[in-house]
C-alpha positions as CSV (number, residue, x, y, z in Angstrom):
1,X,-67.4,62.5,66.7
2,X,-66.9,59.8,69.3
3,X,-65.7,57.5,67.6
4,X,-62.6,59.7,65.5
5,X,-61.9,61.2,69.3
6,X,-61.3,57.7,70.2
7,X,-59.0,56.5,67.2
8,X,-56.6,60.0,67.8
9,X,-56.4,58.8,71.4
10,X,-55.2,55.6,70.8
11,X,-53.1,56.6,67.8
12,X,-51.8,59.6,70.2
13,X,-50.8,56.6,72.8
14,X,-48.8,54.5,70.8
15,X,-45.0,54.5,70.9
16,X,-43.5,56.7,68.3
17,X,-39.7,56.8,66.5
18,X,-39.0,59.6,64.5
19,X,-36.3,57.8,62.2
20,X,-35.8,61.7,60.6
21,X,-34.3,62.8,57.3
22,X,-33.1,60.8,54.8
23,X,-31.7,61.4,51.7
24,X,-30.9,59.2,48.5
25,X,-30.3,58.7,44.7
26,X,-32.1,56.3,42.6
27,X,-31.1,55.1,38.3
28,X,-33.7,53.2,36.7
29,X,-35.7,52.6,33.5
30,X,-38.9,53.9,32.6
31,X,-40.7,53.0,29.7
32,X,-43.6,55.9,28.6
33,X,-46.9,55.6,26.3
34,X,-48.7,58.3,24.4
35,X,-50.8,58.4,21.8
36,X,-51.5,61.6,19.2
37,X,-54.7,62.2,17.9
38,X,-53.7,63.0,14.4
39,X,-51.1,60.8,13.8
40,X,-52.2,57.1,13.4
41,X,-49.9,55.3,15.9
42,X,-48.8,55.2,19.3
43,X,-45.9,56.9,20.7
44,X,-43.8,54.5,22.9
45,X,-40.5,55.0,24.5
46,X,-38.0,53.2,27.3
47,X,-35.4,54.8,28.9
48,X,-32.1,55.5,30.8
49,X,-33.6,57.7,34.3
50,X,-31.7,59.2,37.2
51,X,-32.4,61.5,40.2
52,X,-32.8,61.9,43.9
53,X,-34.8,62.3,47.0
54,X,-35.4,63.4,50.1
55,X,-38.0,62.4,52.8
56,X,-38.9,62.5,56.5
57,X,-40.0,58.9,57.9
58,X,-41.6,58.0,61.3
59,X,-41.9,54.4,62.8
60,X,-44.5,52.8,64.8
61,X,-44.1,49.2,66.4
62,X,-45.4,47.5,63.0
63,X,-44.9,49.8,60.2
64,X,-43.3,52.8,59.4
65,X,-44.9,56.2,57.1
66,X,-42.8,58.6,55.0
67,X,-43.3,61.9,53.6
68,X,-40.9,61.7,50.2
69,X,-40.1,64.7,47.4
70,X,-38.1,63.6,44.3
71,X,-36.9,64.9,41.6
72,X,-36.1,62.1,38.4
73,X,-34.5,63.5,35.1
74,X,-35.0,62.0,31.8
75,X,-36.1,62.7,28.3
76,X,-38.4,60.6,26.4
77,X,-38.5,61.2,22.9
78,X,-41.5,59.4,21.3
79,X,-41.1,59.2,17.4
80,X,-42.6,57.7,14.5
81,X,-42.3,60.3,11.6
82,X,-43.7,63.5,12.6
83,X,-44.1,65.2,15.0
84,X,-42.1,64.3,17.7
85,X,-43.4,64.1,21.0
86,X,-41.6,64.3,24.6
87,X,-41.6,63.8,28.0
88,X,-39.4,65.3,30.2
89,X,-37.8,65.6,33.7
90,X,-40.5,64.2,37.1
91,X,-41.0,66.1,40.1
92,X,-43.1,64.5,42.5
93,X,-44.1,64.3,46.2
94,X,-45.4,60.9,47.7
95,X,-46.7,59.2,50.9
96,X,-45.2,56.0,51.8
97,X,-46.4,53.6,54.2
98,X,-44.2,50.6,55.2
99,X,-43.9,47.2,57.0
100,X,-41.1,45.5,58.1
101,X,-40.6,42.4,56.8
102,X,-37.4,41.5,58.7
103,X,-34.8,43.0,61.3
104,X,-32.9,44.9,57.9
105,X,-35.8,44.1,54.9
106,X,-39.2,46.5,55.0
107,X,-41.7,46.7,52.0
108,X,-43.9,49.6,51.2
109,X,-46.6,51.3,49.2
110,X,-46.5,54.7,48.0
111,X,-49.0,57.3,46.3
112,X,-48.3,61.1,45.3
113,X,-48.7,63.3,43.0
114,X,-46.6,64.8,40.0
115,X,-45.7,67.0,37.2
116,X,-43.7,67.0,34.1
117,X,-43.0,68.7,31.1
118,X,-44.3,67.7,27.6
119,X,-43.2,68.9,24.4
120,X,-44.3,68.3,20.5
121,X,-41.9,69.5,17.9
122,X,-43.4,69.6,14.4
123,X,-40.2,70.2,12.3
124,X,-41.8,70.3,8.5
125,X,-43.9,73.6,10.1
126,X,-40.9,74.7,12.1
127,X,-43.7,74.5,15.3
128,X,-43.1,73.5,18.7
129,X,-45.2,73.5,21.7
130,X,-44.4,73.2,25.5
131,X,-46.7,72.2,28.8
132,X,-46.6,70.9,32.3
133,X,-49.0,68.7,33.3
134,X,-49.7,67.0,36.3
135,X,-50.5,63.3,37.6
136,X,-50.6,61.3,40.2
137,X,-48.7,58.5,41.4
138,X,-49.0,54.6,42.6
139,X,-45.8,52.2,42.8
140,X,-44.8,49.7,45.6
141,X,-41.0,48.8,46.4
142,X,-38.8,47.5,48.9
143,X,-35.9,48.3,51.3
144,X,-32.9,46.5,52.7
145,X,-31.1,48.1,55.5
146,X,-27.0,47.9,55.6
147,X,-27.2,49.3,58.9
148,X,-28.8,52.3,60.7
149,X,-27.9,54.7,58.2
150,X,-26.8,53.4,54.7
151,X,-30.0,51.1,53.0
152,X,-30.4,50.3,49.1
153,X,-33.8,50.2,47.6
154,X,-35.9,49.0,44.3
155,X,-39.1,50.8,43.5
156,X,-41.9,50.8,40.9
157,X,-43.9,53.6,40.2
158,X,-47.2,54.0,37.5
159,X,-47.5,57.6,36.7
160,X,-50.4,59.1,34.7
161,X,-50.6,63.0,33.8
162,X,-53.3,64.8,32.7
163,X,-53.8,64.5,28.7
164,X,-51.6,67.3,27.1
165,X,-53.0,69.1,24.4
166,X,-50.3,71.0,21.4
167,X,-52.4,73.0,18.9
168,X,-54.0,70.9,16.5
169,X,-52.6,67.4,18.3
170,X,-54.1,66.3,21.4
171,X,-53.4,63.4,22.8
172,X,-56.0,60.5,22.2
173,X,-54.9,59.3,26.0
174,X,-53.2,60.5,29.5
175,X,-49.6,59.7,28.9
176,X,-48.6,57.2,31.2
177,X,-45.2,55.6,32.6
178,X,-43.9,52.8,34.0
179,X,-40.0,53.2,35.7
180,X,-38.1,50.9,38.1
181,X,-35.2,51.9,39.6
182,X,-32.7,51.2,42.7
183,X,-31.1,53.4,44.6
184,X,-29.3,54.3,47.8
185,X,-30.2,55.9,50.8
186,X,-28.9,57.7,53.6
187,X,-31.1,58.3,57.2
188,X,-29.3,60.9,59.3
């Protein structure tokens, strides 16, 4: 007890910013990877991603931590033959922590959690089934700073969800994706 009473005193001493609110919007690339149990190959898909953000950041003297919500649309549409297999639309929430690397460049790491929608259409049946699942969240990026308010970022993200299950199919694996993107950001 000692010994967390003294860590929360000395983090409670040190010099805090409150950078605030930001905002931004981020287009990227994501490339997704499934695999269906009763079909005999994997379900593999890259493509075009958009979406935005919103977060609240605080900085110490050598690093900075962010609370972050996002919302990324896309639609992946995984087909070879039947059935076909999507994933759709990300919301997520993540925990960044950050160090700057210069005056205007910083570099962080993030981990969160998310959720998407899956879908399997099985047109020869005239079936279709629908879930959300949800997955966590690991990706690094970094962050160049115009001026006090306007920066530009890249980030990478891994996401894996929870294996989704559509009647008969299941699939074999988690689904998990891969997406870079940039974007632009605005601190108020």
């Amino acid at each position: 007890m000692r010994k967390i009473s003294t860590v929360l005193l000395l983090c409670a001493s040190l010099p805090v910013s409150a950078n605030g609110l930001y905002v931004g919007g981020q287009i990227g690339t994501s490339m997704i990877k499934g695999d269906l149990s009763n079909v005999s190959t994997s379900r593999q898909s890259n493509f075009f991603s958009y979406g935005a953000y919103a977060g609240y950041e605080l900085s110490f003297p050598s690093l900075f931590i962010a609370a972050e919500a996002d919302f990324i649309w896309n639609e992946a549409t995984m087909k070879s033959r039947h059935p076909e297999y999507e994933k759709q639309n990300i919301l997520g929430i993540s925990g960044l922590v950050g160090v700057p690397v210069t005056q205007s460049i910083d570099l962080y790491g993030r981990a969160g959690l998310v959720r998407s929608e899956f879908k399997l259409k099985e047109p020869a049946n005239n079936a279709s089934f629908s879930q959300d699942k949800n997955g966590w969240s690991l990706g690094f990026g970094g962050r160049f700073r115009f001026d006090e308010r306007m920066s530009a970022r890249i980030d990478y993200r891994y996401n894996q969800f929870d294996q989704p299950r559509f009647g008969v199919y299941t699939t074999s694996k988690k689904a998990r994706e891969h997406l870079i993107s940039v974007g632009l950001q605005y601190q108020f």
